[in-house]
C-alpha positions in Angstrom: 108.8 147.0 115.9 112.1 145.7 115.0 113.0 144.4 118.4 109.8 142.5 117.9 110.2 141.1 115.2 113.7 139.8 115.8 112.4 138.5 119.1 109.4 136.5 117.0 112.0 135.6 114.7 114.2 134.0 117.4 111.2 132.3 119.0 110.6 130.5 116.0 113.9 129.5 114.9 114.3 127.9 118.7 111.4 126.4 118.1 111.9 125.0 115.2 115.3 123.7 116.2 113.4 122.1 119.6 111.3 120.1 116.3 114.1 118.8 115.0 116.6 117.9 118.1 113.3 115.9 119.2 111.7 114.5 115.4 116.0 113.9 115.5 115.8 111.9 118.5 113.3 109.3 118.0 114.2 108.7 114.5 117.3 107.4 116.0 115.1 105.7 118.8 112.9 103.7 116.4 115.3 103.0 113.8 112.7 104.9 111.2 115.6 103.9 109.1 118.1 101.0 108.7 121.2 101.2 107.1 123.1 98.4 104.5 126.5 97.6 105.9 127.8 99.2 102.7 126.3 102.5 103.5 129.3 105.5 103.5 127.1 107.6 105.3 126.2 107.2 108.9 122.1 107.2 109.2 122.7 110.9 111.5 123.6 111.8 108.1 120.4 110.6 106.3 118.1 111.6 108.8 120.0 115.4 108.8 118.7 115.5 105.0 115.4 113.9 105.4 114.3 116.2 108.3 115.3 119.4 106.2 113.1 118.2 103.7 110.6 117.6 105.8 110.6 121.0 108.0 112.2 123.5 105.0 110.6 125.6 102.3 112.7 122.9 100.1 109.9 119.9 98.7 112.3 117.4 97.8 115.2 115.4 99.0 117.4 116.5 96.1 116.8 120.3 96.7 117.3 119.6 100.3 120.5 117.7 100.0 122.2 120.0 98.0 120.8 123.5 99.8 122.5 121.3 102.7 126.2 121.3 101.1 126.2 124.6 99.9 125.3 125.5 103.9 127.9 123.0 105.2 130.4 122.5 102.5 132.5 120.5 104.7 130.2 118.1 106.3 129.0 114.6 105.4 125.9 115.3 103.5 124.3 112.4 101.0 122.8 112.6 97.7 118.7 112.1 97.3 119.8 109.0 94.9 121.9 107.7 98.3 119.1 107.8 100.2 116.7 106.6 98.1 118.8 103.7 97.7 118.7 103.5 101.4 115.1 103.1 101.8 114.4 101.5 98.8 116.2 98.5 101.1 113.8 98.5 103.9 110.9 97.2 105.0 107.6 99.4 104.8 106.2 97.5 107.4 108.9 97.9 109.8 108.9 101.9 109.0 105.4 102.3 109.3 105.5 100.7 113.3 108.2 102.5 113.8 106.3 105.9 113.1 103.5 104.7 115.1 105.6 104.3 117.9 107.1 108.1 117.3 103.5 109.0 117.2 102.3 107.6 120.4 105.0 109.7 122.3 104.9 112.9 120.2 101.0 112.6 121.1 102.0 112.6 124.6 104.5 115.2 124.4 102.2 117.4 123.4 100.0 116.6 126.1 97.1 116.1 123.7 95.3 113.2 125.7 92.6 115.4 128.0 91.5 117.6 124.9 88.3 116.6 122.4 89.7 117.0 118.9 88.3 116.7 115.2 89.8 114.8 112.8 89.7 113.5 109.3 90.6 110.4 106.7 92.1 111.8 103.6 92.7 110.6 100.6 96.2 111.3 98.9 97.7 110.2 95.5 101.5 110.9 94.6 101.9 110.8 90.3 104.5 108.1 89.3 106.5 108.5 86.0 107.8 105.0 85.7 106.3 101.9 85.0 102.7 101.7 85.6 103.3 97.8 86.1 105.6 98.7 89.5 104.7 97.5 92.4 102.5 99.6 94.5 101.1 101.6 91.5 97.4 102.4 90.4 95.5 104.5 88.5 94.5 107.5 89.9 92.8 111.3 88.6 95.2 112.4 86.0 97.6 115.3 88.1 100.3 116.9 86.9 100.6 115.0 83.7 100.0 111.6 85.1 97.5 109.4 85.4 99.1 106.5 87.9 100.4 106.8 91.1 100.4 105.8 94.5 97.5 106.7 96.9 97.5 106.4 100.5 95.1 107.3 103.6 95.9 109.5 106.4 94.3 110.3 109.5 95.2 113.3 111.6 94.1 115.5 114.3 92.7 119.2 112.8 92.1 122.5 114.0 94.6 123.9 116.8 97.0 121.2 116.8 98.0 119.4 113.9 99.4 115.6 114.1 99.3 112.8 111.6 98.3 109.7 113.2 98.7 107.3 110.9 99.1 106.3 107.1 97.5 103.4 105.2 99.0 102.5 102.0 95.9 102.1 99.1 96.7 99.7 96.6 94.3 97.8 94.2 94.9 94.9 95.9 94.2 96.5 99.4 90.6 98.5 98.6 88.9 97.3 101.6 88.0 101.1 102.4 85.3 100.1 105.1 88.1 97.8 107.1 90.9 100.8 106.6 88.3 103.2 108.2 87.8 100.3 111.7 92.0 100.5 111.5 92.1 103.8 111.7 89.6 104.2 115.0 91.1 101.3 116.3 94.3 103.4 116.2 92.7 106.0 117.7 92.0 103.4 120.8 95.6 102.6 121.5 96.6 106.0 121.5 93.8 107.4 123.7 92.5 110.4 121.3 89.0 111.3 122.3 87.1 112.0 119.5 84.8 115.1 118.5 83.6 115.4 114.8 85.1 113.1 112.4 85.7 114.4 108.1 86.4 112.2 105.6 87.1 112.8 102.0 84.3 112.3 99.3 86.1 110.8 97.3 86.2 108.4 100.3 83.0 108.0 100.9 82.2 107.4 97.2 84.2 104.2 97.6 82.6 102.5 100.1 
């Protein structure tokens, strides 16, 4: 029982390193992320935080960054302020085709095109602590001692495989719900997923 478990154990951890070598790869492919000339970190740096966050029990950049350097005392690691800084200087726009992009091929890697899959539209808000007057920001359900935020759409692929296909921001000056919903299946077009039952959120529908 041991032996088995160890071997489970080691099956994961290779396949979880396989995850982040490739997520690793076409970050750097599509420029997910673009560095100031300023920047003291190089963005192999960034990107090593941002993908422990992302694939770690840790749920922020902070924890990750600093579970990071007490791992690897020695190497390069940012701060979550560092980054955020970093971001903060980019484009959404640019980010957002540049995940489509990862998308497409992931979906391919996968080999995902000649399978029937469900999927759903979701709704998603994020509490904000600042200033309700910041760009982006709208009211949403009070959660976790806030009542603004931002909210965003997401469509993905459910049941046995699991892939996000893409992520509209939801602003009050962007509540076109019905034209979000002919984006999303449009995306669905260029990538080639063949579609079986499709969920979306109530709360969703309530808004159209």
């Amino acid at each position: 029982m041991e032996f088995v478990c160890d071997a489970n154990q080691k099956r994961l951890h290779s396949h979880r390193y396989s995850q982040l070598a490739v997520s690793s790869e076409l970050f750097r492919k599509y420029d997910i992320i673009t560095l100031p000339e300023s920047a003291n970190y190089e963005c192999q740096d960034t990107l090593n935080v941002l993908l422990h966050a992302l694939t770690s029990s840790t749920n922020s950049l902070e924890s990750a960054s600093n579970d990071l350097k007490s791992k690897n005392p020695d190497s390069r690691i940012p701060s979550a302020d560092t980054i955020f800084n970093y971001i903060k200087d980019n484009n959404i726009e640019d980010a957002l085709s540049a995940f489509r992009k990862m998308i497409f091929e992931i979906f391919k890697m996968m080999k995902l095109e000649n399978t029937v899959h469900d999927i759903a539209i979701d709704f998603h808000d994020v509490p904000f602590y600042g200033d309700k007057n910041t760009p982006g920001i709208r009211g949403i359900k009070p959660k976790n001692g806030s009542s603004w935020g931002k909210s965003f759409c997401t469509l993905d692929i459910i049941g046995t495989s699991h892939l996000t296909l893409d992520v509209i921001d939801i602003n009050d000056l962007n509540k076109n719900y019905s034209l979000s919903i002919e984006s999303f299946f449009e995306r669905l077009k260029i990538i080639g997923v063949k579609i079986g039952t499709t969920y979306l959120d109530k709360e969703f529908l309530t808004e159209l």
